[in-house]
Biotite code that builds the C-alpha atoms (Angstrom):
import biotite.structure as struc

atoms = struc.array([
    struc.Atom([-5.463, -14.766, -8.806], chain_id="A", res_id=1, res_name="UNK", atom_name="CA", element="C"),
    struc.Atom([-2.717, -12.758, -7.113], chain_id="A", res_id=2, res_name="UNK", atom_name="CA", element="C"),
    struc.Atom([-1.969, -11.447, -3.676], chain_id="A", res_id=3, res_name="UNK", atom_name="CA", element="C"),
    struc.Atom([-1.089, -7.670, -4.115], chain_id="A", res_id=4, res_name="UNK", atom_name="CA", element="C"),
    struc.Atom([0.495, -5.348, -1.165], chain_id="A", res_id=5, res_name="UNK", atom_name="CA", element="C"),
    struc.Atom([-0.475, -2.175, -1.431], chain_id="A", res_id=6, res_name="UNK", atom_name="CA", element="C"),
    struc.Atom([1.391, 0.663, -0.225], chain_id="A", res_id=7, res_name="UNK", atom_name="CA", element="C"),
    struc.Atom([-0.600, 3.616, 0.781], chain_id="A", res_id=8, res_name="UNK", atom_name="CA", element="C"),
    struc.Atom([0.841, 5.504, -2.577], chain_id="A", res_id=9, res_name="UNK", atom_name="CA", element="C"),
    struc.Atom([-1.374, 2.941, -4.631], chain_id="A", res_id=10, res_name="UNK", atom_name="CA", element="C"),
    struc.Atom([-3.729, 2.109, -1.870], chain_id="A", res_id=11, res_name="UNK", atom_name="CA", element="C"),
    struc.Atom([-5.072, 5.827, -2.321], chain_id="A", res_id=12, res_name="UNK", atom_name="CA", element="C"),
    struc.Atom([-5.461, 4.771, -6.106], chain_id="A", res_id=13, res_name="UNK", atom_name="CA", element="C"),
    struc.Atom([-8.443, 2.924, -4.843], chain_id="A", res_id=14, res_name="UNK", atom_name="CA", element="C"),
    struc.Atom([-10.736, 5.551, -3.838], chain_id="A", res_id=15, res_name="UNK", atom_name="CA", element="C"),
    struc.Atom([-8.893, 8.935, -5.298], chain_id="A", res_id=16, res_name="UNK", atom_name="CA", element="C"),
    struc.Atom([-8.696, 8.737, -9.295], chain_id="A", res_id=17, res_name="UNK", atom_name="CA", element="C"),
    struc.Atom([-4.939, 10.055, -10.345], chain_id="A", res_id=18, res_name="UNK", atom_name="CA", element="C"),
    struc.Atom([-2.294, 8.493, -12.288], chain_id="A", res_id=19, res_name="UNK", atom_name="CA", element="C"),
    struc.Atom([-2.063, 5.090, -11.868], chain_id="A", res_id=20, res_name="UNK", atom_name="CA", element="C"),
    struc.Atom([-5.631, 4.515, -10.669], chain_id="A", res_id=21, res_name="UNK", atom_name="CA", element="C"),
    struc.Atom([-6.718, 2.869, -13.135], chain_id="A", res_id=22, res_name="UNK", atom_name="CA", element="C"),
    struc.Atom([-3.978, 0.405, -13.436], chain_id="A", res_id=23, res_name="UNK", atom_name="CA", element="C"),
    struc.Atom([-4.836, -0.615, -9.500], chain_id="A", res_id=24, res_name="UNK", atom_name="CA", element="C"),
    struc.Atom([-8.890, -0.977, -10.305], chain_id="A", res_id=25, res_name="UNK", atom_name="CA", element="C"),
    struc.Atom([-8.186, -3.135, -12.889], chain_id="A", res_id=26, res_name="UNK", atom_name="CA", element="C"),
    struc.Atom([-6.234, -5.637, -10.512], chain_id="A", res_id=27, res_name="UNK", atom_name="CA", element="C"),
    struc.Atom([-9.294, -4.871, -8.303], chain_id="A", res_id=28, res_name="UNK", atom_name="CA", element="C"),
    struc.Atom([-11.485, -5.982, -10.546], chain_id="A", res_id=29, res_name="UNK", atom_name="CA", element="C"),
    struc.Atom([-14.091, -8.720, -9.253], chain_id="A", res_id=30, res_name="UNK", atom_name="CA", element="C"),
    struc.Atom([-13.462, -11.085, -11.977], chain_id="A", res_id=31, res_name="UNK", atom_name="CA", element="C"),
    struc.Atom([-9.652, -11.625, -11.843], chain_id="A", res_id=32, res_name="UNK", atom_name="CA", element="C"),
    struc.Atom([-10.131, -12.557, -8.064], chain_id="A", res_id=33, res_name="UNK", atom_name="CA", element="C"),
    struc.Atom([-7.092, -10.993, -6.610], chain_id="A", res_id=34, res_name="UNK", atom_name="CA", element="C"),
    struc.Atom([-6.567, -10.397, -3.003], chain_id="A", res_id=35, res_name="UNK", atom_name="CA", element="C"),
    struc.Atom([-5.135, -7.392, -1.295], chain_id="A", res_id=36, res_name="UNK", atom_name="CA", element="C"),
    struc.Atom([-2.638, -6.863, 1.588], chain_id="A", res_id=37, res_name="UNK", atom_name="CA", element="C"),
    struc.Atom([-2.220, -3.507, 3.772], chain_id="A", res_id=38, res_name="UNK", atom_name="CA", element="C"),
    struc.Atom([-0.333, -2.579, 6.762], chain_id="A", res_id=39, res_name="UNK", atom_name="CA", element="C"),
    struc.Atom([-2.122, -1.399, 9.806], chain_id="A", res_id=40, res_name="UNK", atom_name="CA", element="C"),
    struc.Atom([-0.329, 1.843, 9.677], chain_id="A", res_id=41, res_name="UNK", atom_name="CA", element="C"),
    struc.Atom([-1.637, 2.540, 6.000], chain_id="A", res_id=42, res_name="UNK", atom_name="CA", element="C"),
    struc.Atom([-5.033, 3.506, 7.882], chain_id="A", res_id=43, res_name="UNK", atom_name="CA", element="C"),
    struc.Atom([-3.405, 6.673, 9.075], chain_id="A", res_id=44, res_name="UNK", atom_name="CA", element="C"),
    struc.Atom([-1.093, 7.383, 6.445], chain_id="A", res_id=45, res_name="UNK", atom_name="CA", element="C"),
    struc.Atom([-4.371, 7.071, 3.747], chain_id="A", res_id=46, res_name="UNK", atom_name="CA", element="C"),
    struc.Atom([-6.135, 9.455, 6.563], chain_id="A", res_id=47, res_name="UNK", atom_name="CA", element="C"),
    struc.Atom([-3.410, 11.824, 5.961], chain_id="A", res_id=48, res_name="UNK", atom_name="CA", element="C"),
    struc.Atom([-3.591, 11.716, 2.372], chain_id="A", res_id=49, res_name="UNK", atom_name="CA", element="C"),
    struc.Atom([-7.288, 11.995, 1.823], chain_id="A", res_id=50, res_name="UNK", atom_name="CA", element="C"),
    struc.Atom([-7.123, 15.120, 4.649], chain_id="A", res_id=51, res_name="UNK", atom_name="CA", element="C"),
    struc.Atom([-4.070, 16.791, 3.003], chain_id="A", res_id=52, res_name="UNK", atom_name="CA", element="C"),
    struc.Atom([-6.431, 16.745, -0.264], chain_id="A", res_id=53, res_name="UNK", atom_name="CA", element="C"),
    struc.Atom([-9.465, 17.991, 1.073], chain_id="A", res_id=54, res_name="UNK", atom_name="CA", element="C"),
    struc.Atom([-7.290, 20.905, 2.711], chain_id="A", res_id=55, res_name="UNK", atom_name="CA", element="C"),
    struc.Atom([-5.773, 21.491, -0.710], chain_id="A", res_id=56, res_name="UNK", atom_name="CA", element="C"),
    struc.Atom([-9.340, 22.145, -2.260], chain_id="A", res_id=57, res_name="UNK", atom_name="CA", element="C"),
    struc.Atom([-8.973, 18.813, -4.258], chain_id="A", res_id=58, res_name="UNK", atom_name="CA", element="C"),
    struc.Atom([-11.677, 16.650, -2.530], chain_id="A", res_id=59, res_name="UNK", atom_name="CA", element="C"),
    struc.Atom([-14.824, 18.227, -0.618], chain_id="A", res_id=60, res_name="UNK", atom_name="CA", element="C"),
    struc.Atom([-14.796, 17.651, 2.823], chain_id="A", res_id=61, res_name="UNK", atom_name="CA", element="C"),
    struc.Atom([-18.274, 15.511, 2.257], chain_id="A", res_id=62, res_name="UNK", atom_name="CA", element="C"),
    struc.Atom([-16.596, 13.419, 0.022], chain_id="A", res_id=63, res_name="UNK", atom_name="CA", element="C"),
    struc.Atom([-13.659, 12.730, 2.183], chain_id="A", res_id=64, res_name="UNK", atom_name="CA", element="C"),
    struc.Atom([-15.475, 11.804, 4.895], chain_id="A", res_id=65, res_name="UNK", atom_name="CA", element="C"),
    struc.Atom([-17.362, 9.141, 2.597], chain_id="A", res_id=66, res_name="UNK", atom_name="CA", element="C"),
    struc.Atom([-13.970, 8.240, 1.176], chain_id="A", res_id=67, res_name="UNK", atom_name="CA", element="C"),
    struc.Atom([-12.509, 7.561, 5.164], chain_id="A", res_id=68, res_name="UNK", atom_name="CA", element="C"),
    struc.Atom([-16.094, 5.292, 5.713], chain_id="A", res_id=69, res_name="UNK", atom_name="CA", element="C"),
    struc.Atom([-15.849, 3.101, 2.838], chain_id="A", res_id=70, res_name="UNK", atom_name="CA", element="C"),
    struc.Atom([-12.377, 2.733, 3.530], chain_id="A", res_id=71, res_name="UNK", atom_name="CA", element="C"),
    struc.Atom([-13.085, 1.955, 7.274], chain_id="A", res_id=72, res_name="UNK", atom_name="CA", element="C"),
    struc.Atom([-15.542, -0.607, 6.181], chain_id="A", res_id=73, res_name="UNK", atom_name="CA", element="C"),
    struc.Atom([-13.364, -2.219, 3.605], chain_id="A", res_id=74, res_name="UNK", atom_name="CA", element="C"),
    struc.Atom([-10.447, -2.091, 6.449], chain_id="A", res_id=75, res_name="UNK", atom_name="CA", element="C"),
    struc.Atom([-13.101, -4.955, 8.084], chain_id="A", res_id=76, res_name="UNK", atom_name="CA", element="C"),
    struc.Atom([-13.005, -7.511, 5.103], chain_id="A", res_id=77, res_name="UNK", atom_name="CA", element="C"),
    struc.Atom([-11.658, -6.643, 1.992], chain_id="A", res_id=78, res_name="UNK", atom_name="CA", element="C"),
    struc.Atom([-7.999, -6.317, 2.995], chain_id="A", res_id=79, res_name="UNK", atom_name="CA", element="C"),
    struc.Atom([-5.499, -8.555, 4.530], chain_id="A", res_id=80, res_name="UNK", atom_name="CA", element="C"),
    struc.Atom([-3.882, -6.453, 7.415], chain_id="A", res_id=81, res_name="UNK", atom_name="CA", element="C"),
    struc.Atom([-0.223, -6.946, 8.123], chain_id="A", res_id=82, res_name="UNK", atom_name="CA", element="C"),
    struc.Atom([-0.121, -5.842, 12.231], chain_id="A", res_id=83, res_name="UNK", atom_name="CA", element="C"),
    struc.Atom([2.755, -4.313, 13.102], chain_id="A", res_id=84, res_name="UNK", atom_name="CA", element="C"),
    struc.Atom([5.013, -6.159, 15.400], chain_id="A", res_id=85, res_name="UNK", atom_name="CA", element="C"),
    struc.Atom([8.641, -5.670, 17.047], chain_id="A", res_id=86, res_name="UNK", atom_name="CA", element="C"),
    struc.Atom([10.079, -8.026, 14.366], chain_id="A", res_id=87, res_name="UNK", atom_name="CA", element="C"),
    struc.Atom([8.231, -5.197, 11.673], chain_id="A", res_id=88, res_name="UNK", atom_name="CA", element="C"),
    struc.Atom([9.916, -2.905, 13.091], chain_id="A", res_id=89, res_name="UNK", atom_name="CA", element="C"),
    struc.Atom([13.183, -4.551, 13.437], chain_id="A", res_id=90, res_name="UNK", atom_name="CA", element="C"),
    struc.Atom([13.323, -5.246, 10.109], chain_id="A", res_id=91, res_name="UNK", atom_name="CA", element="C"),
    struc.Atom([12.100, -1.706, 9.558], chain_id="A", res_id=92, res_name="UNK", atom_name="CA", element="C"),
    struc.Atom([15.672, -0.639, 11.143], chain_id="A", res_id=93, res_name="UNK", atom_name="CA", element="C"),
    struc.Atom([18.134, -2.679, 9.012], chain_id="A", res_id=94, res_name="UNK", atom_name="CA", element="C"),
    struc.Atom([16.045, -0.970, 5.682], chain_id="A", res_id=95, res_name="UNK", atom_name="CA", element="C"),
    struc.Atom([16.522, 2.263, 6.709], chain_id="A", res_id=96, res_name="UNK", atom_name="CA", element="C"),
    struc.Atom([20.402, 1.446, 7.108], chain_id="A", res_id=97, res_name="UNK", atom_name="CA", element="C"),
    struc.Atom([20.645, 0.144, 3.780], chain_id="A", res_id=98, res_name="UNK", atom_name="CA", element="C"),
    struc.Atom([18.267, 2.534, 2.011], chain_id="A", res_id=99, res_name="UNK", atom_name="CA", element="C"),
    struc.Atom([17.346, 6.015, 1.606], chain_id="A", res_id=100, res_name="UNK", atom_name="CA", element="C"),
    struc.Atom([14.060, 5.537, 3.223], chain_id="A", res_id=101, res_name="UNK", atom_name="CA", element="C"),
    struc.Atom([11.577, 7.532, 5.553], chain_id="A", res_id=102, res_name="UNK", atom_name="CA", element="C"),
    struc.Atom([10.740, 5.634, 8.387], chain_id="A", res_id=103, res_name="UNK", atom_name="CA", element="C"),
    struc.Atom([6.232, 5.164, 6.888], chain_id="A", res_id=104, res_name="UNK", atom_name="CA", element="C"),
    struc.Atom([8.049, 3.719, 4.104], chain_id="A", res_id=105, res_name="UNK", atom_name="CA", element="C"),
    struc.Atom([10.443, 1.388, 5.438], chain_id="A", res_id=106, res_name="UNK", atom_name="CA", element="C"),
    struc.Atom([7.750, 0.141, 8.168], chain_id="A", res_id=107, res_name="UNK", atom_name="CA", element="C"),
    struc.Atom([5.532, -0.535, 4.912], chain_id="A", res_id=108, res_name="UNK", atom_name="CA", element="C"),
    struc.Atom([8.503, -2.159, 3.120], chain_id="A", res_id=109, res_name="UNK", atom_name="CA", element="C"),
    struc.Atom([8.823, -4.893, 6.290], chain_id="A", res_id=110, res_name="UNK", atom_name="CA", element="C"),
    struc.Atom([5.632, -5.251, 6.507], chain_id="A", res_id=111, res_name="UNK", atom_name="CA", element="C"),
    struc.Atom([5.590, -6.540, 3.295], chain_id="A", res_id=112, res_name="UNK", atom_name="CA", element="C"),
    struc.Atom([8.593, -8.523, 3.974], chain_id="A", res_id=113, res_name="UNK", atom_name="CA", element="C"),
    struc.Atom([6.919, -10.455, 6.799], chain_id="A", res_id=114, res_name="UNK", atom_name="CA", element="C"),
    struc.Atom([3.654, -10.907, 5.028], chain_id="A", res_id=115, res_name="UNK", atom_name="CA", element="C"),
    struc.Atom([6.115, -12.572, 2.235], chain_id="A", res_id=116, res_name="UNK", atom_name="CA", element="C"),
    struc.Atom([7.946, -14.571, 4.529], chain_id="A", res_id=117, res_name="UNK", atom_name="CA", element="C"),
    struc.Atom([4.091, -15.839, 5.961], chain_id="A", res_id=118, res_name="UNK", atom_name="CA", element="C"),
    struc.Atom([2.459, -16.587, 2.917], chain_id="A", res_id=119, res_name="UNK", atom_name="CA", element="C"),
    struc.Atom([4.544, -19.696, 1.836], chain_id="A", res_id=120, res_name="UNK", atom_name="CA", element="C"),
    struc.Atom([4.527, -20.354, -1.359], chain_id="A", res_id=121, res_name="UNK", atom_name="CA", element="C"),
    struc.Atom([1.792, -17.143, -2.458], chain_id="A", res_id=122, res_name="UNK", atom_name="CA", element="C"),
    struc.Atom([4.606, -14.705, -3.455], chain_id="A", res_id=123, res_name="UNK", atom_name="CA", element="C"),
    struc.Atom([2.817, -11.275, -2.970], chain_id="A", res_id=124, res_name="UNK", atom_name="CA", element="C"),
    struc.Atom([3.659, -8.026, -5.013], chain_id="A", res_id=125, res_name="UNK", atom_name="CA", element="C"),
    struc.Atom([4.611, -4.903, -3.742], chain_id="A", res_id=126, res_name="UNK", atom_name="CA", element="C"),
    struc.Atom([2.506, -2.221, -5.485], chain_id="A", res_id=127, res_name="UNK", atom_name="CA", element="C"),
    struc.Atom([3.722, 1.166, -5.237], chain_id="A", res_id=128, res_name="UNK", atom_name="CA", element="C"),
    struc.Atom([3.633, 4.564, -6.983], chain_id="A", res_id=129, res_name="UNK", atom_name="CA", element="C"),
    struc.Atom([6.786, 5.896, -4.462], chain_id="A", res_id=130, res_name="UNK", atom_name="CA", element="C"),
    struc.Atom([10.361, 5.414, -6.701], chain_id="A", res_id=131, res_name="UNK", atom_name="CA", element="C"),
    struc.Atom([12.605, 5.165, -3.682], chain_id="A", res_id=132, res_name="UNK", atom_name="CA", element="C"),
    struc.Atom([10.222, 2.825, -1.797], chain_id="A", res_id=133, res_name="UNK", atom_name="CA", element="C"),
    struc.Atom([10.590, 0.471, -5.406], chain_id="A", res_id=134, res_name="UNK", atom_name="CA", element="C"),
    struc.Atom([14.254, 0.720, -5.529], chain_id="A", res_id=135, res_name="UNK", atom_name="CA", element="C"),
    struc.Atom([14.512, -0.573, -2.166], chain_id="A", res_id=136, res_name="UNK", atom_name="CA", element="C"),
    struc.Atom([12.110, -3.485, -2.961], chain_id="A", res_id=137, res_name="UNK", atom_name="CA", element="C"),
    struc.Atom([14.009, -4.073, -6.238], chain_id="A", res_id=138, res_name="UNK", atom_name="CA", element="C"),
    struc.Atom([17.398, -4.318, -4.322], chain_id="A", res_id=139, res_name="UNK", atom_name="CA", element="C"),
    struc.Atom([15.776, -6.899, -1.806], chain_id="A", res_id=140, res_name="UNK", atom_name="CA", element="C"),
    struc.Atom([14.824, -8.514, -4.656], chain_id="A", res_id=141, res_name="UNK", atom_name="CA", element="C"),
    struc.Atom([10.768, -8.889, -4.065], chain_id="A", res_id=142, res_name="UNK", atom_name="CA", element="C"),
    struc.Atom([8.204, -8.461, -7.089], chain_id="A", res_id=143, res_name="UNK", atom_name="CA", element="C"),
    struc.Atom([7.482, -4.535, -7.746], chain_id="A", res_id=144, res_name="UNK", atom_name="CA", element="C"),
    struc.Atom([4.590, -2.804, -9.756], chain_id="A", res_id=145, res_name="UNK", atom_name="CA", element="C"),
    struc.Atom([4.495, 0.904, -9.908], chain_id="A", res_id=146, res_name="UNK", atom_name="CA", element="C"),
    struc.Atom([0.424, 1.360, -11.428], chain_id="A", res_id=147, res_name="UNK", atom_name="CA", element="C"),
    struc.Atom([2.268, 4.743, -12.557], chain_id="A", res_id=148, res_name="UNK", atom_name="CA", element="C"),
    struc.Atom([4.180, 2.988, -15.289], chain_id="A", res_id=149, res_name="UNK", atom_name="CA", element="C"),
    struc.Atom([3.109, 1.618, -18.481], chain_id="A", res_id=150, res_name="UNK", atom_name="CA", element="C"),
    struc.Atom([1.756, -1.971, -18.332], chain_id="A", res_id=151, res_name="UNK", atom_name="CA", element="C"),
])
């Protein structure tokens, strides 16, 4: 049983299949009792995503909007949310100075950071399919998994 941040990249692995999606079901399986973190701000940015697809012509709008529910409903009990807070957002600030980041991802990055620094001795992984969003979690030295890359 682990405690697995998920970044909206993988997040979206949940409900849209692509690469890497079935890496993150597996972890999501019932039986190996894992728990899952998210930031507030991944229920916009997973918005964005499942809208941007449905505008490409990759998802139906009916299925998007089933997508958005069930992911509205899991939002109540299936996830751990990380709030944002001024200290998220502080932290936020000193990635982006030591990182090539864009400002979603280092917000997601300290939000991970603080949900680390609350969970004692749970040491959560930060699960990711964006390479510059790893990096930076390599560098600070948390635990990574890209569900992209082979197990």
């Amino acid at each position: 049983m682990a405690l697995y941040y998920l970044e909206t990249s993988a997040l979206v692995k949940l409900y849209v299949r692509e690469m890497g999606t079935d890496r993150v079901l597996a972890l999501a399986d019932r039986t190996a009792g894992n728990r899952f973190a998210i930031l507030a701000l991944s229920k916009i940015e997973f918005r964005s995503a499942l809208r941007s697809r449905e505008r490409n012509g990759e998802i139906p709008a009916q299925i998007a909007n089933h997508l958005l529910d069930t992911f509205d409903r899991h939002m109540q009990g299936v996830f751990v949310t990380q709030m944002i807070n001024d200290f998220v957002l502080d932290i936020a600030c000193v990635l982006i100075d030591r990182y090539t980041l864009r400002a979603y991802d280092a917000i997601q990055l300290a939000g991970f950071m603080v949900l680390k620094d609350a969970a004692g001795t749970e040491v959560p992984v930060f699960v990711s399919s964006d390479q510059a969003l790893l990096e930076a979690g390599r560098q600070e030295g948390i635990p990574v998994l890209d569900p992209c890359s082979n197990p």
